[in-house]
C-alpha positions in Angstrom: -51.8 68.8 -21.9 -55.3 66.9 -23.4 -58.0 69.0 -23.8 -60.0 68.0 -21.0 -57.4 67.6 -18.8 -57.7 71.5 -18.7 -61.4 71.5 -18.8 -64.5 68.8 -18.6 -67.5 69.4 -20.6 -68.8 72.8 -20.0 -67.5 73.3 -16.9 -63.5 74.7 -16.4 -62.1 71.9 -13.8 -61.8 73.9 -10.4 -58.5 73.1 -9.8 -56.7 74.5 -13.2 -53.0 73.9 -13.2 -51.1 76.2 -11.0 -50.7 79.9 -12.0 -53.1 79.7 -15.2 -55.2 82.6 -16.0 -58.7 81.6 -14.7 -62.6 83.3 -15.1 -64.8 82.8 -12.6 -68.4 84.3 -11.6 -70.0 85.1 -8.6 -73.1 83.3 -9.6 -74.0 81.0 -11.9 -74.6 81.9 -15.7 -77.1 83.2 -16.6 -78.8 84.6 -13.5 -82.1 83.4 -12.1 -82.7 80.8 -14.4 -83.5 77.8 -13.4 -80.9 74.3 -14.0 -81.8 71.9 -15.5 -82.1 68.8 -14.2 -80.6 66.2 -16.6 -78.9 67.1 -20.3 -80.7 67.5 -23.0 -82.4 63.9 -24.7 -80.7 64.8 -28.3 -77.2 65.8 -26.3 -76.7 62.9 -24.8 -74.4 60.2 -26.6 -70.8 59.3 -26.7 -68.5 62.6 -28.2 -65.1 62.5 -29.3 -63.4 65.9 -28.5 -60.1 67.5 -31.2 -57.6 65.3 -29.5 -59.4 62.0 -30.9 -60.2 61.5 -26.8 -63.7 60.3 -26.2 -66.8 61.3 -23.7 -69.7 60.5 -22.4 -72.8 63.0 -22.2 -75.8 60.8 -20.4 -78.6 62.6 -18.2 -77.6 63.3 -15.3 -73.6 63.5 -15.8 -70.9 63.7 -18.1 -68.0 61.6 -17.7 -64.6 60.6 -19.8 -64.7 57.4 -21.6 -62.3 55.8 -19.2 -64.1 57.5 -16.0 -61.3 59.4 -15.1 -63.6 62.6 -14.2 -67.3 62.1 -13.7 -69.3 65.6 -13.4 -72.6 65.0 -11.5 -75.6 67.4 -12.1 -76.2 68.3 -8.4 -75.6 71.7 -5.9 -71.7 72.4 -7.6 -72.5 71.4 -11.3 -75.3 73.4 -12.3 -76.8 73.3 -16.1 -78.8 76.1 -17.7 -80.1 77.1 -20.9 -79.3 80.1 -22.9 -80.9 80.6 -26.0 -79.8 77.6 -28.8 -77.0 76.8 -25.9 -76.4 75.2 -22.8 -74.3 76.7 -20.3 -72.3 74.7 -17.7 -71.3 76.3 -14.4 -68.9 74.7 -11.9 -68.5 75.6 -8.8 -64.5 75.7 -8.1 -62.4 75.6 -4.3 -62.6 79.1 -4.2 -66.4 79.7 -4.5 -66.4 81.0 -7.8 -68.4 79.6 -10.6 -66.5 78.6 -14.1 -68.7 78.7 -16.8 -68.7 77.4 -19.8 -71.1 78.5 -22.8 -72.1 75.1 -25.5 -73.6 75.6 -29.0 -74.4 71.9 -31.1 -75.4 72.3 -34.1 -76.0 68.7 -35.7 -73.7 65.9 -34.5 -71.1 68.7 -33.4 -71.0 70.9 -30.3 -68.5 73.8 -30.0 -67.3 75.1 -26.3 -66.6 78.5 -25.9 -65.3 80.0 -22.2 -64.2 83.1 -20.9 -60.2 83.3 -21.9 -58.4 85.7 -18.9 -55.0 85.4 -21.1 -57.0 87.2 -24.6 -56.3 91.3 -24.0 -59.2 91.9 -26.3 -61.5 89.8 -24.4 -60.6 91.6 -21.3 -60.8 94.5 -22.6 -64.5 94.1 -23.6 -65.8 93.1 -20.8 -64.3 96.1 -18.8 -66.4 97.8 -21.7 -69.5 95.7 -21.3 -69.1 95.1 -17.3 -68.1 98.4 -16.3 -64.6 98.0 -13.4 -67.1 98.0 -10.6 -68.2 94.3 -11.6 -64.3 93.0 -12.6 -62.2 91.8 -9.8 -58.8 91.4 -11.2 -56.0 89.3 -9.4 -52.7 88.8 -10.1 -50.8 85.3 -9.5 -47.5 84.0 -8.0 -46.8 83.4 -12.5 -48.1 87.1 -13.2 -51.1 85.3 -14.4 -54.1 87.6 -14.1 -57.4 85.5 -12.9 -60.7 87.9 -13.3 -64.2 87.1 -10.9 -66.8 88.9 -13.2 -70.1 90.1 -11.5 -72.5 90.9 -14.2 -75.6 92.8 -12.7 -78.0 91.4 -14.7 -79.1 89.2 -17.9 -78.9 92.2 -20.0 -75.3 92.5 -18.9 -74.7 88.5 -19.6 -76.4 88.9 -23.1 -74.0 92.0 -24.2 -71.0 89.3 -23.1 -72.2 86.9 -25.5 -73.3 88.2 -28.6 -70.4 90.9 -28.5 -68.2 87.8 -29.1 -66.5 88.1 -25.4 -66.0 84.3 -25.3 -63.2 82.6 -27.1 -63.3 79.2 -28.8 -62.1 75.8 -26.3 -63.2 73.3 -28.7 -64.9 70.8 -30.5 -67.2 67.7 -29.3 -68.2 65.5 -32.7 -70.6 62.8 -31.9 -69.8 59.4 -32.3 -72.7 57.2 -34.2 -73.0 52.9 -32.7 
């Protein structure tokens, strides 16, 4: 499968392929801050992602280069800052927000999500979360999907710097 056939920019696509692991969030990331209401001036531009397939980043959307999936800034695509990052939350079928965390550094911006297949990663944030904020599911395909409930910031803060998000990929720019 491409890259962002699985995913679209920041957000994981609500409908991921049947019996995946998936991550979702009761609200979105990171709580009571405020979206934003168009992407970043210096984040817009035309990206290629690690599959040589190429993307569109312009204010108020992000699209594929051949408009196959067009994600609108609005009510169910939601961008917020965190730190040096943007995060991009997505609000899927079941009312669950997928989140994806975005760190550009230059002319290169690496995706990081929440990874329900990693043991390690689920294991930390059972540590970090505590049980009473991890809903675990299990699949038809024994796939386990987790709906995480952080309490507060503080909570979402622990998740990121303890390294509880695993790599998706890479977004270089393209220059004219």
């Amino acid at each position: 499968m491409k890259f962002f056939q699985i995913v679209a920019l920041f957000g994981l696509v609500a409908a991921v392929a049947a019996g995946c692991s998936t991550v979702t969030f009761e609200e979105p990331m990171p709580l009571g801050r405020r979206d934003l209401p168009k992407f970043p001036k210096h984040w817009q531009g035309d990206w290629m992602d690690d599959a040589g397939d190429h993307y569109q980043i312009r204010a108020h959307h992000f699209m594929s280069s051949d408009s196959s999936e067009i994600y609108i800034l609005g009510e169910s695509n939601r961008l917020r800052r965190y730190r040096d990052c943007l995060v991009f939350n997505t609000l899927n079928d079941n009312g669950g927000w997928d989140v994806i965390l975005a760190r550009r550094r230059g002319g290169v911006i690496q995706l990081y999500h929440f990874d329900a297949t990693d043991e390690n990663k689920v294991a930390l944030w059972r540590a970090e979360l505590g049980p009473e904020a991890i809903k675990a599911t299990e699949g038809a395909a024994k796939k386990q999907s987790y709906h995480l409930d952080p309490e507060n910031n503080a909570a979402w803060r622990h998740l990121v710097r303890n390294n509880a998000l695993s790599p998706l990929g890479t977004l270089v720019k393209q220059e004219p």
